[in-house]
C-alpha positions in Angstrom: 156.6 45.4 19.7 153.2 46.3 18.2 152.0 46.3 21.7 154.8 48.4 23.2 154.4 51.1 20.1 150.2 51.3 21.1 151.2 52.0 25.2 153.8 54.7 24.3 151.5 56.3 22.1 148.1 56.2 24.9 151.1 57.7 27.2 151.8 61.0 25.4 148.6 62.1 25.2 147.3 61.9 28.9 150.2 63.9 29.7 149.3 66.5 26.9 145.9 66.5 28.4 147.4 67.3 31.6 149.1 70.0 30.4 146.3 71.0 28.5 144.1 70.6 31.2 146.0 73.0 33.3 146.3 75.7 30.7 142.3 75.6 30.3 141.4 76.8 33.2 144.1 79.4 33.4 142.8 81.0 29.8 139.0 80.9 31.0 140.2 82.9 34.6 142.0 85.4 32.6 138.9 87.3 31.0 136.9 86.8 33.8 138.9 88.1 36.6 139.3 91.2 33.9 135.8 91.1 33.3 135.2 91.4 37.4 137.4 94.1 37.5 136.1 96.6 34.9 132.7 95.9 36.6 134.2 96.7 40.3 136.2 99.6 39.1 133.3 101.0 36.9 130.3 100.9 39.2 132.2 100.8 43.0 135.2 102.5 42.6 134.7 105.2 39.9 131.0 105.4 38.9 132.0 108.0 36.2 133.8 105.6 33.5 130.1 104.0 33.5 128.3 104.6 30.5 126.2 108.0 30.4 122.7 107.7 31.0 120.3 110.5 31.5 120.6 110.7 34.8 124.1 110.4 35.7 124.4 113.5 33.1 121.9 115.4 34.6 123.3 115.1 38.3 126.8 116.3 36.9 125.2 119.2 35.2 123.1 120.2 38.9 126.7 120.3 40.5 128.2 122.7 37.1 127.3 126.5 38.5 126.6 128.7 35.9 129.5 131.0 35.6 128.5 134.6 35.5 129.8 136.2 32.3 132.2 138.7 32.6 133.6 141.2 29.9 137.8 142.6 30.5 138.6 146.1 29.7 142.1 147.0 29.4 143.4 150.3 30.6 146.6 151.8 28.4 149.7 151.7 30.1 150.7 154.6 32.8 154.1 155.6 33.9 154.1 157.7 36.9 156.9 159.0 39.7 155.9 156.9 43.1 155.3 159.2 46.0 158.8 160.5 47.9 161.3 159.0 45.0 162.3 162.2 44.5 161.5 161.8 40.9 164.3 158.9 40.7 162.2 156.2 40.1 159.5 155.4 37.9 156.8 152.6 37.5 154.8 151.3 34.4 151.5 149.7 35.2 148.6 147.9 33.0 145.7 147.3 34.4 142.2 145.2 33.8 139.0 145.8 34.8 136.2 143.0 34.9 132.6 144.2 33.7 129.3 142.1 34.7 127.7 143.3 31.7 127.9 144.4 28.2 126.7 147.8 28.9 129.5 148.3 31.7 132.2 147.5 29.6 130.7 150.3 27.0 131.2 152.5 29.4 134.2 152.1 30.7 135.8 151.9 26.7 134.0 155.5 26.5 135.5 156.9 30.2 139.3 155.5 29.0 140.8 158.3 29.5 139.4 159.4 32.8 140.2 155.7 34.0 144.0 156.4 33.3 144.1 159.4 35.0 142.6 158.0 38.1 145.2 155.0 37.9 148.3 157.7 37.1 146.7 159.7 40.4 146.6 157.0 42.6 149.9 155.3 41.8 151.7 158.8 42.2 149.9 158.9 45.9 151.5 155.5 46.8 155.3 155.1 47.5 157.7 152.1 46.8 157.4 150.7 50.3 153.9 149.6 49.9 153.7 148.9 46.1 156.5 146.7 46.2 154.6 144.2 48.5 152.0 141.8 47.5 149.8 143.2 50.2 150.7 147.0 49.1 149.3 145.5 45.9 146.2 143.6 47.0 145.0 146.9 48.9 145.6 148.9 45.7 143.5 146.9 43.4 140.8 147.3 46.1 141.8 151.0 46.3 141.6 151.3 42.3 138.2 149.2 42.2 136.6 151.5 44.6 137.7 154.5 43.2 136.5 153.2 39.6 132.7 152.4 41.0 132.7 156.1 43.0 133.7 157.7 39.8 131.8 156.1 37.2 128.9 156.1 39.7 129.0 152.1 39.5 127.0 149.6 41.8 130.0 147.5 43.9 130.1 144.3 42.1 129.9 146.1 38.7 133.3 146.1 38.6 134.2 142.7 40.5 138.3 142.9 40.0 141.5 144.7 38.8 144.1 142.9 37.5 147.5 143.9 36.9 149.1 142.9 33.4 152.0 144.6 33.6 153.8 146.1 37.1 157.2 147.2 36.7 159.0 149.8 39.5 162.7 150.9 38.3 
């Protein structure tokens, strides 16, 4: 009986260590297959995640243009009759202009009121037909840019866009 008690004993642990055996190698793959993989995704796949070095920075910067600056000066609000409505219909329209410089956009604040008055002109020239298109109004921010640069005696990419905050035809 002694005997029997000693074999049954030496039996339950081999097959522990077969169990445990097989678990072993499991627990050991697990952080080296994850291991593998941050090192494939970080330095073949996406080279970004790496960490930053000087020169990865400076090649990012290279590829960053310098914007230009650019300075936005709002015109008031104008309400004018559209051309053949028979003074029926009526628009409201807000426009921006985009400065290259500091001294541009002092300018246009000081010629405000000629800058309406060129807009209010203009829109009253144009009728519904073509302001009610998104190529009516692609031409007339061209149209209004031009005008802007002739008037204020402006080189072309002084002014570089209009932009339209607010275009309502009733």
């Amino acid at each position: 009986m002694a005997e029997e008690s000693i074999e049954e004993v030496q039996e339950v642990p081999t097959e522990e260590k077969s169990k445990s055996s097989k678990k072993l190698p499991i627990l050991v793959m697990v952080p080296v297959v994850a291991i593998l993989a941050f090192f494939l995704i970080t330095k073949v796949v996406n080279p970004r995640f790496a960490p930053a070095n000087g020169s990865t920075t400076q090649k990012v910067k290279k590829k960053v243009k310098k914007k230009k600056e650019s300075y936005i000066h709002q015109i008031e609000s104008v309400v004018a009759n559209p051309a053949k409505s028979d003074n029926k219909r009526i628009m409201k329209v807000s426009a921006s202009l985009e400065a290259g410089s500091k001294s541009i956009l002092k300018m246009l604040e000081i010629e405000q009121v000629m800058l309406a008055h060129l807009l209010l002109m203009i829109l009253s020239s144009k009728t519904i037909g073509v302001l009610s298109t998104a190529e009516g109004k692609s031409a007339l921010q061209e149209e209004l840019r031009q005008t802007f640069v002739a008037e204020l005696g402006l080189q072309d990419d002084d002014i570089s866009h209009v932009y339209f905050s607010e275009f309502v035809i009733q």
